[in-house]
N, C-alpha and C positions, 0 to 999 in steps of 0.2 A: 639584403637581396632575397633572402629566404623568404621574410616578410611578404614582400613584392610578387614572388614568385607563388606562393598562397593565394595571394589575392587574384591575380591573375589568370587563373584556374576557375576562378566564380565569375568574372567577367567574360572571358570565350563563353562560359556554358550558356552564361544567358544571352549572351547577342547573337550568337552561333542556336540556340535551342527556339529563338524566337522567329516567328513567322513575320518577317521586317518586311515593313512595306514602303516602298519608295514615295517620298515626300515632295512637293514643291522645294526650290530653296529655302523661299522666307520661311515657310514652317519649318524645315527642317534644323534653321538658325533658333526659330523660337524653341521648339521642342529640348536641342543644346541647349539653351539657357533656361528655358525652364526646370531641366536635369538639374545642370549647375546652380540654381537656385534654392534648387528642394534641398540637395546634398548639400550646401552652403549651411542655411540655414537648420535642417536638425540637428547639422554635425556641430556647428556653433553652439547652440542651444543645449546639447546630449553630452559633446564630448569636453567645448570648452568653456562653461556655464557650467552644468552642472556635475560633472566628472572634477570640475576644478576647487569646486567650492566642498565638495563632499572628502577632496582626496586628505584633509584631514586628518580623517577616520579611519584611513589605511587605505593602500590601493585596490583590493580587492573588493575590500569595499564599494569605493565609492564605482567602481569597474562593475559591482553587479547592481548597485540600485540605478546609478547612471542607465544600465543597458536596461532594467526595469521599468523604468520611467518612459527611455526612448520605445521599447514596444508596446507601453499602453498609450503613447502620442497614435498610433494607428488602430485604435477602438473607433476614430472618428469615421472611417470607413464602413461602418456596421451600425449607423443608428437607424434610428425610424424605419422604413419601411424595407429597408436591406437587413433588417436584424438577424442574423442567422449568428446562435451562440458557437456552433460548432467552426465556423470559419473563423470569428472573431478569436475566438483562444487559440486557434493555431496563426493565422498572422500575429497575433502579440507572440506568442512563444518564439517562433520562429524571426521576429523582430527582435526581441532581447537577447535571442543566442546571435545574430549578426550585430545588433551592439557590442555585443562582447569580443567579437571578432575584430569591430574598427577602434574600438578600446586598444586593442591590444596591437593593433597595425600602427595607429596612433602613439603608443609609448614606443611602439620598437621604431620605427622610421623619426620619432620624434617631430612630425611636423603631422598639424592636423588637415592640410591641406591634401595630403594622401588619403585620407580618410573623406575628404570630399568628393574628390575627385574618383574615386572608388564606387564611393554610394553613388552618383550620378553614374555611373558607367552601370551597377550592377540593376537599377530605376530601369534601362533600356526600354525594358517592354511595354512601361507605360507610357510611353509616348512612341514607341517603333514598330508593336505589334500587334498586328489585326485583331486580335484575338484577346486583347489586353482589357475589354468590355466587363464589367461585373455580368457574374450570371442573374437571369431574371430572377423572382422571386420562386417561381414558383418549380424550379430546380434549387432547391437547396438539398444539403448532404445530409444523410440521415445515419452515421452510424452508430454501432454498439457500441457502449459507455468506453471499456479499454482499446477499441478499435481510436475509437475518436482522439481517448486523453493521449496513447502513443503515438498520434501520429507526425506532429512534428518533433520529435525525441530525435528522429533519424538527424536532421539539418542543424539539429541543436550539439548532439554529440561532434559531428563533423567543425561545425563554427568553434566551437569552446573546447575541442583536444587541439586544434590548431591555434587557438589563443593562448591556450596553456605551453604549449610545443614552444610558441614565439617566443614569448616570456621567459622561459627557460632557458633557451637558446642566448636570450638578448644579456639575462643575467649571467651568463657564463657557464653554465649546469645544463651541459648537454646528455640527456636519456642516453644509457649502455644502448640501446638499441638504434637509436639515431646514430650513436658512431659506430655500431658493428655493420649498419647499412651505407654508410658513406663508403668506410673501408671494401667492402663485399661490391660494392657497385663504381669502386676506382674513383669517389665524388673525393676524399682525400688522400695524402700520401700519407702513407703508414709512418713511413720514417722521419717525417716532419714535425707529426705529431711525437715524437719518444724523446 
């Protein structure tokens, strides 16, 4: 439920933060299935191809080269004439810390189908939002070398302390601070737990 409840927080932002624009039916049945499509298959592909074949070699493992993999899948976005290196390294970055994320929704809910169904939901904007357009070329970003290399660090931190939190949780070994805050905020019963 915790799980769920994580994820569900990245889903509101983006469909709630996105400028939706009202569709025909039949597009709006395609654009669902083309969601469910995309999220189908990378998640197939990322979490149960090759997360399965790697897990091997440990889970963390194969949880970080798995999510390394799944965000250099979206380099395809940045070739040829849209080459812009500063976008490309933060959509990869920012796409392997959200592998890491359905990795880890993926072992805790144990069903990889939450993990699809998630990625389609959190896509929204590329099929729902006006504004969802690559920028022309000739707007690209131009910043200072540690401006640029931190800046997906923020989205990364957030995806992979909430994967690690899950994981945690899922194995039994809940952080002092996670139960001093359930206690403090009446989420459990003190005497329950004693």
């Amino acid at each position: 439920m915790i799980a769920l409840l994580f994820a569900s927080f990245f889903v509101v932002a983006e469909i709630t933060g996105s400028d939706n624009i009202h569709l025909s039916t039949q597009d709006t049945v395609l654009g669902i299935i083309f969601l469910l499509g995309t999220g189908f298959s990378e998640e197939v592909f990322s979490r149960v191809f090759t997360f399965g074949v790697l897990y091997k070699l440990g889970r963390a493992k194969a949880i970080a080269i798995s999510s390394l993999l799944f965000g250099l899948m979206h380099l395809n976005l940045y070739v040829g004439n849209e080459w812009d290196p500063w976008r490309a390294y933060w959509h990869v970055a920012d796409a392997a810390a959200f592998g890491v994320f359905i990795c880890a929704l993926m072992i805790v809910t144990r069903s990889v189908w939450v993990g699809v169904i998630f990625h389609a939901l959190v896509d929204w904007s590329i099929v729902f939002d006006k504004h969802a357009a690559p920028l022309p070329k000739a707007e690209q970003w131009h910043p200072a070398f540690w401006e640029g290399l931190k800046m997906p660090l923020s989205n990364a931190v957030i995806y992979i302390g909430l994967s690690v939190l899950m994981l945690q949780i899922d194995r039994g070994t809940i952080p002092a601070w996670v139960h001093r805050f359930a206690v403090k905020w009446k989420l459990i019963d003190v005497e329950l737990c004693a």
